[in-house]
N, C-alpha and C positions, 0 to 999 in steps of 0.2 A: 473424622468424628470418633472421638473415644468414648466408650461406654464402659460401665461398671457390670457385673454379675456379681448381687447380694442376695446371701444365705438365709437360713430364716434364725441362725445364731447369728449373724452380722459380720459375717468374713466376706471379704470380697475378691475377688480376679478382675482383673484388665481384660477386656473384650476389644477389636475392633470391629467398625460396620463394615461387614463384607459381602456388603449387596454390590460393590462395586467388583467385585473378583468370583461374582459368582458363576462363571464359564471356569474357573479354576481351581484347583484344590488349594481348598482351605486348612492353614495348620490348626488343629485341635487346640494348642493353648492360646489361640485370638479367638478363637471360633466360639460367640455367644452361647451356640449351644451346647457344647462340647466341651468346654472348659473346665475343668477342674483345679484350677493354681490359684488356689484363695492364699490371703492372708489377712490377720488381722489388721482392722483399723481403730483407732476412739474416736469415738461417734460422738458429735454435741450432744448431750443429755440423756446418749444413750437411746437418743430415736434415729430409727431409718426405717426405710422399707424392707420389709419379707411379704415373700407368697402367704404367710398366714395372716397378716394386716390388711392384705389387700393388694401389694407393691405403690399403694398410690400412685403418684403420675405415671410410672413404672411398666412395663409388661413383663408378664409374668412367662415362665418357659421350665420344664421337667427336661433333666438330664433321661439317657435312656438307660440309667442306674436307677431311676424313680428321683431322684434328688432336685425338689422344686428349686426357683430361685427369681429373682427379680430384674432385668437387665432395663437400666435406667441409663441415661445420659451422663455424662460428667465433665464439668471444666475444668481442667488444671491449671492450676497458678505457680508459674515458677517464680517464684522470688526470693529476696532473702526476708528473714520472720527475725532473727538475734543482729544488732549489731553490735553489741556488746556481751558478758560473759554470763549466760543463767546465772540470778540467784543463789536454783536450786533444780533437782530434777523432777521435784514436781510442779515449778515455773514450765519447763521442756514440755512434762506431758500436758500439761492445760493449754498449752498454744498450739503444738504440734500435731498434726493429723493421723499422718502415715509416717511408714517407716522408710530405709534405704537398704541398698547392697552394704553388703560387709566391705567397707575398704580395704581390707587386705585380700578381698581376690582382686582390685584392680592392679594395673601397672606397676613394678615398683618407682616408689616417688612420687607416686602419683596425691595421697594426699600425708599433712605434717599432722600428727596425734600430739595432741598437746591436754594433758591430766589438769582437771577442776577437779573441783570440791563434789565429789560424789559421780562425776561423769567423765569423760576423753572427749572432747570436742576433735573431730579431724577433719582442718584445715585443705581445701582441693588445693593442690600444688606441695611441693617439697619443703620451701620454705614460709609458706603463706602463714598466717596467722589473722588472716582478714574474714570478718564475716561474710557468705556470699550465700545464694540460692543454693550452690551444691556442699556446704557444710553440711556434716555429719553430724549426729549426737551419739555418743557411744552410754549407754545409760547402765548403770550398775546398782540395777534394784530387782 
């Protein structure tokens, strides 16, 4: 069960539920309470839940910094979103949610950087050029 922890600016951190490991120490960056590893998301319309809306469906939880926040459920969809080459990079930002690792601390080889018109798309695999669920967008704005 993956859960989100959202801020009342709208950054969010990956939580897991660890009621299941609770005879066990929990690591602080999964730990819903504990957690401090936000980062930015784009939000549909710019709405989500914060501690000052309410959290809606949400429960709400204070870090023991004072720093309120929302921890809500989440599904993730791994799929592929492009199967052909953006547009533009503000096609990229209007579809895409969240962000990725930097592919250059993975493996080397591990993905092909191949330059469009305003962005790096990189390809998982060395030779790939196929679109797939773990393409990258490299965005230069």
């Amino acid at each position: 069960n993956v859960q989100v922890k959202i801020n009342n600016e709208g950054y969010v951190a990956v939580v897991h539920d660890t009621f299941v490991m609770q005879n066990h120490m929990i690591p602080a960056h999964v730990n819903a309470e504990e957690t401090l590893n936000w980062f930015k998301p784009y939000w549909d319309g710019g709405i989500f839940p914060t501690p000052a809306n309410g959290c809606g469906n949400c429960r709400q939880t204070t870090h023991v910094t004072g720093i309120d926040a929302c921890i809500c459920d989440a599904n993730v969809i791994d799929e592929r979103v492009f199967s052909v080459d953006a547009a533009s990079v503000e096609e990229i930002v209007s579809i895409l949610s969240i962000g990725a690792i930097d592919p250059f601390i993975a493996d080397a080889d591990s993905y092909n950087a191949v330059s469009k018109a305003g962005y790096i798309v990189h390809f998982k695999g060395a030779a790939s050029t196929t679109y797939d669920a773990d393409t990258i967008f490299e965005l230069n704005h």
